[in-house]
MIDOSE-1310 file (N, C-alpha, C; in nm, 2 decimals, decimal comma, always signed):
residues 204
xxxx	+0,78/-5,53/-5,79/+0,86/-5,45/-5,88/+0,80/-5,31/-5,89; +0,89/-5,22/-5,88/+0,81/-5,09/-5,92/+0,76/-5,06/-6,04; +0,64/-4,96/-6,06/+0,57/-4,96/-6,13/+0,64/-4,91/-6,24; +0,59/-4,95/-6,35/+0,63/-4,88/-6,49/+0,56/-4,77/-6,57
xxxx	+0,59/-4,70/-6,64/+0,57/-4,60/-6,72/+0,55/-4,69/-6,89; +0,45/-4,76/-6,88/+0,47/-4,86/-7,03/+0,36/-4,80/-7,13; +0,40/-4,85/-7,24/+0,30/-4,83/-7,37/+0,24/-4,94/-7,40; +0,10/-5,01/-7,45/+0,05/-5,09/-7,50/+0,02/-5,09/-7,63
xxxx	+0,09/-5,15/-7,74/+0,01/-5,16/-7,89/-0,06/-5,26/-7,88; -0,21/-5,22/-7,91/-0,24/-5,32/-7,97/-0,27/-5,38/-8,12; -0,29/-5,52/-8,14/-0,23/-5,54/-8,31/-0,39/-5,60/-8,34; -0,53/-5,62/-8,44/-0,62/-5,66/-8,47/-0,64/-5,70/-8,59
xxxx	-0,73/-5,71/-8,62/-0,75/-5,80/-8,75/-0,86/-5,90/-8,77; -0,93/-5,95/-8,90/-0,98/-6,06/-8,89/-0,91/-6,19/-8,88; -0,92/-6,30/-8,91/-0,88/-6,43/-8,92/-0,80/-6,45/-9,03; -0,66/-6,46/-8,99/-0,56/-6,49/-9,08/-0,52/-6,33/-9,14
xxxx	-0,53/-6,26/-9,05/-0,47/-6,10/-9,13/-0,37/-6,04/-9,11; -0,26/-6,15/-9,01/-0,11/-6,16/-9,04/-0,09/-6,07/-8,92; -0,22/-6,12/-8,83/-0,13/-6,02/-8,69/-0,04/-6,09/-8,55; +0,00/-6,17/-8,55/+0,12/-6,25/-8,52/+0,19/-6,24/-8,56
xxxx	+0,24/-6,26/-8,73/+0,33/-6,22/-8,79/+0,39/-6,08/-8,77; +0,29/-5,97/-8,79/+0,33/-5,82/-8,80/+0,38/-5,80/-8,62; +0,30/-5,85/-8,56/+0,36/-5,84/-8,39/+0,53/-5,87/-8,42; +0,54/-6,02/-8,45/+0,63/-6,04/-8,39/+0,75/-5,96/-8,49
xxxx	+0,74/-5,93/-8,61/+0,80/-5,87/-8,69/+0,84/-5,69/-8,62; +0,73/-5,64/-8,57/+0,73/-5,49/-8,52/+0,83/-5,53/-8,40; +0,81/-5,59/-8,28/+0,88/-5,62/-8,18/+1,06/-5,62/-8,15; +1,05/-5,67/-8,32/+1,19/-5,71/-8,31/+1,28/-5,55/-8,35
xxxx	+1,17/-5,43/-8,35/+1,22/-5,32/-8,40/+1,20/-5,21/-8,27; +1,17/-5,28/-8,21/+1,10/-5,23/-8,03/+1,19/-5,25/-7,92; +1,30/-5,19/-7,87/+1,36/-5,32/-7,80/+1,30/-5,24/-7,64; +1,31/-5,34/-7,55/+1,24/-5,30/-7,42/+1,10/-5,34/-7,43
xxxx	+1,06/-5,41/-7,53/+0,96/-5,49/-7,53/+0,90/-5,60/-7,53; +0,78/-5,64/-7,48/+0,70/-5,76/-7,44/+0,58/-5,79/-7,53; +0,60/-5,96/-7,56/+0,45/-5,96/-7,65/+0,31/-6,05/-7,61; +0,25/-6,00/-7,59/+0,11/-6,15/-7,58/+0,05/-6,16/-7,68
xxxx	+0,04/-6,32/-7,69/-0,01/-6,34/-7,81/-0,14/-6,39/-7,78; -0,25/-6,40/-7,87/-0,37/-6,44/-7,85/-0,42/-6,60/-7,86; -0,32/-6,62/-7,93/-0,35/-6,79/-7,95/-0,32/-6,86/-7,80; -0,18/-6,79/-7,80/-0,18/-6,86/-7,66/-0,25/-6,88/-7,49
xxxx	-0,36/-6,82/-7,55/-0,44/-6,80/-7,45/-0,58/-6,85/-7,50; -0,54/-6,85/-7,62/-0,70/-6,94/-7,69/-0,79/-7,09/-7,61; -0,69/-7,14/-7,58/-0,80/-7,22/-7,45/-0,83/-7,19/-7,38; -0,81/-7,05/-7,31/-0,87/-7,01/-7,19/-0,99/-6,91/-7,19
xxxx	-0,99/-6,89/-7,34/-1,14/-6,79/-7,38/-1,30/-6,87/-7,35; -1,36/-6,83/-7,29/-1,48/-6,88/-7,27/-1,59/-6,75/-7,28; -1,68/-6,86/-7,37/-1,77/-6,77/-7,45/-1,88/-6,75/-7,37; -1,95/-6,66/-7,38/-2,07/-6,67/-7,28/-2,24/-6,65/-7,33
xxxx	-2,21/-6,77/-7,40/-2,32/-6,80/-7,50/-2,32/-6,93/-7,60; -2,42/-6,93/-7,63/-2,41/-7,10/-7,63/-2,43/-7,07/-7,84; -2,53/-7,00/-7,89/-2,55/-7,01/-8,05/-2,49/-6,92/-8,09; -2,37/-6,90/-8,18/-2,30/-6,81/-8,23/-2,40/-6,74/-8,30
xxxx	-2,54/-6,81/-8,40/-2,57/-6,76/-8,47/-2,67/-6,70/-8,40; -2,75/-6,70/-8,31/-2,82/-6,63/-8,22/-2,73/-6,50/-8,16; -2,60/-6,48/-8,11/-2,51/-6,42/-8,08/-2,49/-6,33/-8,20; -2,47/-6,36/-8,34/-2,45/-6,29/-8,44/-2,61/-6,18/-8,43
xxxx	-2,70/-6,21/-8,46/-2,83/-6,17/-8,48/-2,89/-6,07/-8,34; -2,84/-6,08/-8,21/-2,84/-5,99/-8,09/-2,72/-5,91/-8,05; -2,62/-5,93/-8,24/-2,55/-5,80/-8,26/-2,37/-5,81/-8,20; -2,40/-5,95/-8,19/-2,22/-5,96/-8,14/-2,13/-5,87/-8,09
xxxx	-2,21/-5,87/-7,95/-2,14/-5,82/-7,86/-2,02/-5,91/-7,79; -1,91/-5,87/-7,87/-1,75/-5,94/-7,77/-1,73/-5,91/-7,62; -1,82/-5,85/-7,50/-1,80/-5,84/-7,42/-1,84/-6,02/-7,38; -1,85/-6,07/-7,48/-1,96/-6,19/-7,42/-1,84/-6,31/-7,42
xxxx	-1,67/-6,22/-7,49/-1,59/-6,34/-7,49/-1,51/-6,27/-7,39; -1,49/-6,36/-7,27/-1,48/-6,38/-7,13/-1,30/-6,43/-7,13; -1,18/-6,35/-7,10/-1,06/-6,35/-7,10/-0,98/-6,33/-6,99; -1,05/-6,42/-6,91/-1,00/-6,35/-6,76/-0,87/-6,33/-6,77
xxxx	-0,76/-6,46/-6,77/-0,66/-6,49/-6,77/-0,53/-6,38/-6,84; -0,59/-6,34/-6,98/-0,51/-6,29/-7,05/-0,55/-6,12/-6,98; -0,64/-6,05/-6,97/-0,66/-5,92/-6,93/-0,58/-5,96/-6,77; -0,60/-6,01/-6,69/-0,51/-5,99/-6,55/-0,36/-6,01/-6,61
xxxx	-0,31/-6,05/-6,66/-0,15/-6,07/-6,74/-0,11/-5,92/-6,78; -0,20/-5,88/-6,87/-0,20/-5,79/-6,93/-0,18/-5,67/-6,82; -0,29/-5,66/-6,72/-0,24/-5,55/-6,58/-0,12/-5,57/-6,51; -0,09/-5,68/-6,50/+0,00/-5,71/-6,43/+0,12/-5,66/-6,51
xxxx	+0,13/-5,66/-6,61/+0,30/-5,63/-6,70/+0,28/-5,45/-6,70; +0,15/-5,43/-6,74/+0,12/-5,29/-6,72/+0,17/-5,22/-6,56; +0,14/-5,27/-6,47/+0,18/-5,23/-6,32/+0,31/-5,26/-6,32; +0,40/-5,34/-6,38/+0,54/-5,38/-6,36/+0,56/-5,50/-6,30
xxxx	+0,44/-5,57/-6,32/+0,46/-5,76/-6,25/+0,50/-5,81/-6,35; +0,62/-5,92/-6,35/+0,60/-6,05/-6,42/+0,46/-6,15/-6,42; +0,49/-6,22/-6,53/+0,36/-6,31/-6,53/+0,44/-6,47/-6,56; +0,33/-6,53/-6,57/+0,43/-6,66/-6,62/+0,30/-6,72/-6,77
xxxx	+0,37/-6,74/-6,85/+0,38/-6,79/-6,99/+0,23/-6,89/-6,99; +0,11/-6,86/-7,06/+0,03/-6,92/-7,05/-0,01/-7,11/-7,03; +0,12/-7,09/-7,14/+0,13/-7,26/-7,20/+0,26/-7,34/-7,16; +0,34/-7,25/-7,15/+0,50/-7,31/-7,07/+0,53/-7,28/-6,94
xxxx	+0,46/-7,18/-6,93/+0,50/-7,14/-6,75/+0,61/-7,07/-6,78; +0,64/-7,01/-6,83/+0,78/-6,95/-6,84/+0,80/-6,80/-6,77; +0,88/-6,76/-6,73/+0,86/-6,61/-6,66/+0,88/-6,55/-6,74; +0,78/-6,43/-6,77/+0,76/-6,35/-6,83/+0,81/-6,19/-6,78
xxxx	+0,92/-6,14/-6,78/+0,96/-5,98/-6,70/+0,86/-5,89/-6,81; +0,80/-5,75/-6,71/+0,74/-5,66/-6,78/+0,82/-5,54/-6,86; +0,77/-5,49/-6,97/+0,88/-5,43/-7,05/+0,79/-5,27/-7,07; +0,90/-5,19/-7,11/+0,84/-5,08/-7,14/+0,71/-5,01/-7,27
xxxx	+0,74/-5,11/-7,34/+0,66/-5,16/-7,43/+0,60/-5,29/-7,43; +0,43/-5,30/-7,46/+0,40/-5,42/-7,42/+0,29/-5,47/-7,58; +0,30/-5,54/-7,64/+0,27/-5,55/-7,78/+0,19/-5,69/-7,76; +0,06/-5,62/-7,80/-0,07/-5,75/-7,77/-0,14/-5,75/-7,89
xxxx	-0,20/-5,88/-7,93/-0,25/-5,94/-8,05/-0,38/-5,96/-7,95; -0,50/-5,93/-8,02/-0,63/-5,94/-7,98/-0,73/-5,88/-8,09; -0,81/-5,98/-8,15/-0,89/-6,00/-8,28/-1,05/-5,90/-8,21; -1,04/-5,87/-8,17/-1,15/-5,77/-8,08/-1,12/-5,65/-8,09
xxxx	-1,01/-5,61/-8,09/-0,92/-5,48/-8,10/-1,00/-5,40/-7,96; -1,06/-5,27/-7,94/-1,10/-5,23/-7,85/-1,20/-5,22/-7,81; -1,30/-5,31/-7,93/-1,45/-5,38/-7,88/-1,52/-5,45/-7,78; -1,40/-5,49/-7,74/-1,46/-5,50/-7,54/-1,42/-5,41/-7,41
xxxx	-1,52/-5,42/-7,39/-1,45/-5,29/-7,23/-1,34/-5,31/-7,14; -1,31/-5,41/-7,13/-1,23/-5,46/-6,99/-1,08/-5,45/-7,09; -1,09/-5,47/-7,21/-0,93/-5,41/-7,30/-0,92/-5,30/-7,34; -1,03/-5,22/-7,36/-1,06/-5,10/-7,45/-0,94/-5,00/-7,37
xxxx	-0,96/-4,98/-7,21/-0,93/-4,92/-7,14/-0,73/-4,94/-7,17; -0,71/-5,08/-7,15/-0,57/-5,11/-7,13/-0,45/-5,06/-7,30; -0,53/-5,06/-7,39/-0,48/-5,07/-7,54/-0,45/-4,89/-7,56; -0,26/-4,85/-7,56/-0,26/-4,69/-7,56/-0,28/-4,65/-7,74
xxxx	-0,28/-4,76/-7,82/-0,25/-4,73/-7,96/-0,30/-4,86/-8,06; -0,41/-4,85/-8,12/-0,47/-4,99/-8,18/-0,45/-4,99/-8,35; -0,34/-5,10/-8,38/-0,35/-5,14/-8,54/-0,42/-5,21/-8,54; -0,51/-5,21/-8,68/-0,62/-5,26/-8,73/-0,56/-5,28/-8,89
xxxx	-0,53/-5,45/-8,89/-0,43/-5,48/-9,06/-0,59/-5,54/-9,11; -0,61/-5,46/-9,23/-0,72/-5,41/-9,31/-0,73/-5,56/-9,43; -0,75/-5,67/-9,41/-0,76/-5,76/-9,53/-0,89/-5,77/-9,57; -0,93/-5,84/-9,70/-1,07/-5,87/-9,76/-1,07/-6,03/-9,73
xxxx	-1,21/-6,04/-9,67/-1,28/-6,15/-9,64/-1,23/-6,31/-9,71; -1,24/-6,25/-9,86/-1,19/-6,38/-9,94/-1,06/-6,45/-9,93; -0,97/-6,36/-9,87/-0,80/-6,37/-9,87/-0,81/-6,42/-9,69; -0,88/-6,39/-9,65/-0,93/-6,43/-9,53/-0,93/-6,59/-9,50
xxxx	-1,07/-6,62/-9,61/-1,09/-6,72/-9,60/-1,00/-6,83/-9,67; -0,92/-6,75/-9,78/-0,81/-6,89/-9,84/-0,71/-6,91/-9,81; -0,64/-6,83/-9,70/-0,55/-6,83/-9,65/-0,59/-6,92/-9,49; -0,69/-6,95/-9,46/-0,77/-7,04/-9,37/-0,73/-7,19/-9,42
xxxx	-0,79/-7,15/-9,56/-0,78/-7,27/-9,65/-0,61/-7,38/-9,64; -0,53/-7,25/-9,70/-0,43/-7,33/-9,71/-0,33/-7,34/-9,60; -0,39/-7,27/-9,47/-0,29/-7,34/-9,33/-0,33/-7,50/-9,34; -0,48/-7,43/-9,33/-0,53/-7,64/-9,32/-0,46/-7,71/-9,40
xxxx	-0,45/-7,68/-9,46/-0,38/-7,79/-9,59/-0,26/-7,82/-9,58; -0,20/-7,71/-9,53/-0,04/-7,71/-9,48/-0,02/-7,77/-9,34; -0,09/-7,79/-9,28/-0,06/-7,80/-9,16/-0,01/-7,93/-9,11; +0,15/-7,93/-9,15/+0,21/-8,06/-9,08/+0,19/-8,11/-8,97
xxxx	+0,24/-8,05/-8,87/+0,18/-8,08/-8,70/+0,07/-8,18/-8,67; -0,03/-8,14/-8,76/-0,14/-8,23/-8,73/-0,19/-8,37/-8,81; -0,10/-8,35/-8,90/-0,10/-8,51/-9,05/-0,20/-8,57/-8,99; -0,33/-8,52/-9,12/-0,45/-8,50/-9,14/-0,44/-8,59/-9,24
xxxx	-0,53/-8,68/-9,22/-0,55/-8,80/-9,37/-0,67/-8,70/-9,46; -0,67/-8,74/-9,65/-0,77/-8,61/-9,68/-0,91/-8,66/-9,65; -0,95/-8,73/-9,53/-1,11/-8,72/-9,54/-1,11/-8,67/-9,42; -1,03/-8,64/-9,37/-1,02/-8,55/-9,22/-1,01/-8,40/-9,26
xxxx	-0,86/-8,39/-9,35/-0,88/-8,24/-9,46/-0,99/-8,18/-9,47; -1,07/-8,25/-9,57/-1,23/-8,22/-9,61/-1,33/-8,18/-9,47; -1,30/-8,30/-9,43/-1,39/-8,22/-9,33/-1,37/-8,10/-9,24; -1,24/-8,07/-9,21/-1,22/-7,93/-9,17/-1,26/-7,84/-9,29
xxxx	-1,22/-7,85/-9,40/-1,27/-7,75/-9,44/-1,41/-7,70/-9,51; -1,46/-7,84/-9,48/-1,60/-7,86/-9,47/-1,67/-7,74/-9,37; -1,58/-7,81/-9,23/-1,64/-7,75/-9,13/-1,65/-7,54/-9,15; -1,53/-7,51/-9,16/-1,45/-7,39/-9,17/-1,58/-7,29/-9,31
xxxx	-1,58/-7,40/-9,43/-1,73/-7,34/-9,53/-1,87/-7,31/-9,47; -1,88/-7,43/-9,41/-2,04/-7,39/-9,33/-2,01/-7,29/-9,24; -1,88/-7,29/-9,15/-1,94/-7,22/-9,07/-1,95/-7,02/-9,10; -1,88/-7,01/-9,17/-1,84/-6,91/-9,24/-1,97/-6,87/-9,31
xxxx	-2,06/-6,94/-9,40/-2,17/-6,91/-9,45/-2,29/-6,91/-9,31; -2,25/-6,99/-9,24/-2,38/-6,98/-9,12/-2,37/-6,81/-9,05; -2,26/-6,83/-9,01/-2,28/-6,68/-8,93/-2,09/-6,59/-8,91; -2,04/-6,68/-8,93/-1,86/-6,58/-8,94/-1,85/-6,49/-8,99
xxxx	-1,92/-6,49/-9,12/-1,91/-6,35/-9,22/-2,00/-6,26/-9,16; -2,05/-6,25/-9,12/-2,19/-6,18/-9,08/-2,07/-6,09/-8,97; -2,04/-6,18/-8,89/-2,01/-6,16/-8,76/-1,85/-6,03/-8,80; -1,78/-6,09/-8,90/-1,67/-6,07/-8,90/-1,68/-5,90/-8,99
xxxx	-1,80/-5,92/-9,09/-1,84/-5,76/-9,09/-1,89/-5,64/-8,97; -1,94/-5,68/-8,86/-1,95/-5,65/-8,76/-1,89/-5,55/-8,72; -1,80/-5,67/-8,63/-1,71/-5,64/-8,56/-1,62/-5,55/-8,65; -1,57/-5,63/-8,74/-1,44/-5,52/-8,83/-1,49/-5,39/-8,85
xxxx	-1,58/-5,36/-8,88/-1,68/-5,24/-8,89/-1,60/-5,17/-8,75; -1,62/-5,21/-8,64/-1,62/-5,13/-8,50/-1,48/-5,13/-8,50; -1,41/-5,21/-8,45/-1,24/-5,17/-8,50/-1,17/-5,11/-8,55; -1,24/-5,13/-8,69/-1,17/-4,99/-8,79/-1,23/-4,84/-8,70
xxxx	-1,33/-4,84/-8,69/-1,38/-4,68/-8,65/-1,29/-4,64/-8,51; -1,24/-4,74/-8,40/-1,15/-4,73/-8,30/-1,03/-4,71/-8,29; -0,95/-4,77/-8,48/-0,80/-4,78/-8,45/-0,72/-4,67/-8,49; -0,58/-4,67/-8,41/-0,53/-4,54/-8,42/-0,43/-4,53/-8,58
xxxx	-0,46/-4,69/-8,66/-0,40/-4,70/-8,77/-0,46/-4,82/-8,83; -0,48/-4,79/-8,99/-0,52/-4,92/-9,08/-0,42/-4,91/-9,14; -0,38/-5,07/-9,17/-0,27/-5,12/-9,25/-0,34/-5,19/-9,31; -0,29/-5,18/-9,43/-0,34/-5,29/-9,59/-0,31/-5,42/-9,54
xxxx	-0,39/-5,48/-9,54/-0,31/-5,62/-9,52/-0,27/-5,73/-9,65; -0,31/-5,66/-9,79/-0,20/-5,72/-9,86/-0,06/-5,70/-9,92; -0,03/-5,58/-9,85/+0,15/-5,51/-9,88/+0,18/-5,62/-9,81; +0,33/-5,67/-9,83/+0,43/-5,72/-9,72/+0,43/-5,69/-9,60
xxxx	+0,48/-5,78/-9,53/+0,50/-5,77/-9,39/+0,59/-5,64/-9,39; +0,74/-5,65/-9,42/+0,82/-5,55/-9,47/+0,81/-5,38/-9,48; +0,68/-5,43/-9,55/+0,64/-5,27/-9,59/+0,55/-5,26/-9,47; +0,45/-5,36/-9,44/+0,35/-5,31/-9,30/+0,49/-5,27/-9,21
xxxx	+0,59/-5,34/-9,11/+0,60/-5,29/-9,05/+0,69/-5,16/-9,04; +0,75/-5,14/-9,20/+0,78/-5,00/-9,23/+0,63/-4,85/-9,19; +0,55/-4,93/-9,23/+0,44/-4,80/-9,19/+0,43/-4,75/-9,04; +0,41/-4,90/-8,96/+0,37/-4,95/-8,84/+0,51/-4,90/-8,76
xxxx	+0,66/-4,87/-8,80/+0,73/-4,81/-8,68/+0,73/-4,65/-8,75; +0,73/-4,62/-8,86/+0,70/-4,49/-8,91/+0,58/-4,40/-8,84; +0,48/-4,50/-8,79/+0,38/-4,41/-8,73/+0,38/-4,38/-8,61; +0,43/-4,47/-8,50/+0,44/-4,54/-8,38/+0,57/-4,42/-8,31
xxxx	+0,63/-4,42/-8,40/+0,76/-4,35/-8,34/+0,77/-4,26/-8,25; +0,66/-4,16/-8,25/+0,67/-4,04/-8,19/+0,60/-4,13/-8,07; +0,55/-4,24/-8,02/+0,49/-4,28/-7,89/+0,60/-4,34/-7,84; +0,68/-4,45/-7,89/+0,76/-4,49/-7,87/+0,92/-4,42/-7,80
């Protein structure tokens, strides 16, 4: 296919800061556009390091989380290739806008380059972590008896106090100082993606 003339947003955030939601919400106000999402490629991230909390303390460097799959997808719709669908195989056509969710925002090299415009949805840690809370709890799909419950969110407490917060001041730190826009992450969706095509417009 011949090559394209495309835009890339990228969408960031910590854990649970509603950037899937706000993607898929902006898109639908985008037309001629494509989205990747991060989750869907979440099995294919390989870390390259073995102690997160050793990894936190030598300064959490995200070049260290290894995305082959999703960065070649990503060139490819950028050049004007289809791709096919991480988890369904589905064909994917490349669009003139291409709308990517990635919790790294432009803190690794091998994305930094590809991302023409980076949102960074601005939430506090605590709303972070209770909104963790109550997917778990909600999470039909997986009908969780409560001593299975507990222990996820057993797990999700430790690990959070071991080294995620640490980690997640970090990085958020570097993101914010790269993106080409902060959004509140506790206004509405509604209102974020009123800000989010209000700003965008003139690239678009």
């Amino acid at each position: 296919m011949k090559n394209l003339s495309c835009f890339v947003i990228g969408f960031s955030g910590i854990v649970s800061a509603g950037k899937t939601t706000l993607l898929k919400e902006v898109a639908k106000s985008i037309e001629d556009s494509v989205s990747m999402i991060w989750d869907d490629y979440d099995h294919l991230v390989k870390l390259d390091f073995e102690d997160p909390i050793e990894w936190v303390a030598d300064g959490c460097d995200t070049n260290k989380w290894k995305t082959v799959q999703f960065i070649e997808d990503l060139r490819s719709l950028k050049k004007g290739n289809p791709i096919n669908h991480p988890i369904t195989k589905e064909k994917i056509n490349p669009a003139k806008y291409i709308l990517v969710e990635d919790p790294t925002g432009r803190t690794r090299t091998e994305i930094a380059e590809l991302i023409d415009y980076l949102i960074f949805i601005d939430l506090p840690h605590e709303i972070s972590l209770a909104r963790t809370y109550y997917r778990e709890l909600n999470n039909e799909q997986k009908k969780r008896s409560d001593e299975e419950i507990v222990k996820v969110l057993r797990f999700y407490t430790q690990r959070y106090l071991d080294w995620f917060y640490s980690a997640l001041k970090i990085i958020e730190k570097r993101i914010r100082e790269d993106a080409d826009l902060v959004v509140d992450g506790l206004i509405t969706t509604s209102e974020q993606v009123e800000i989010v095509i209000s700003k965008i417009r003139d690239c678009i």
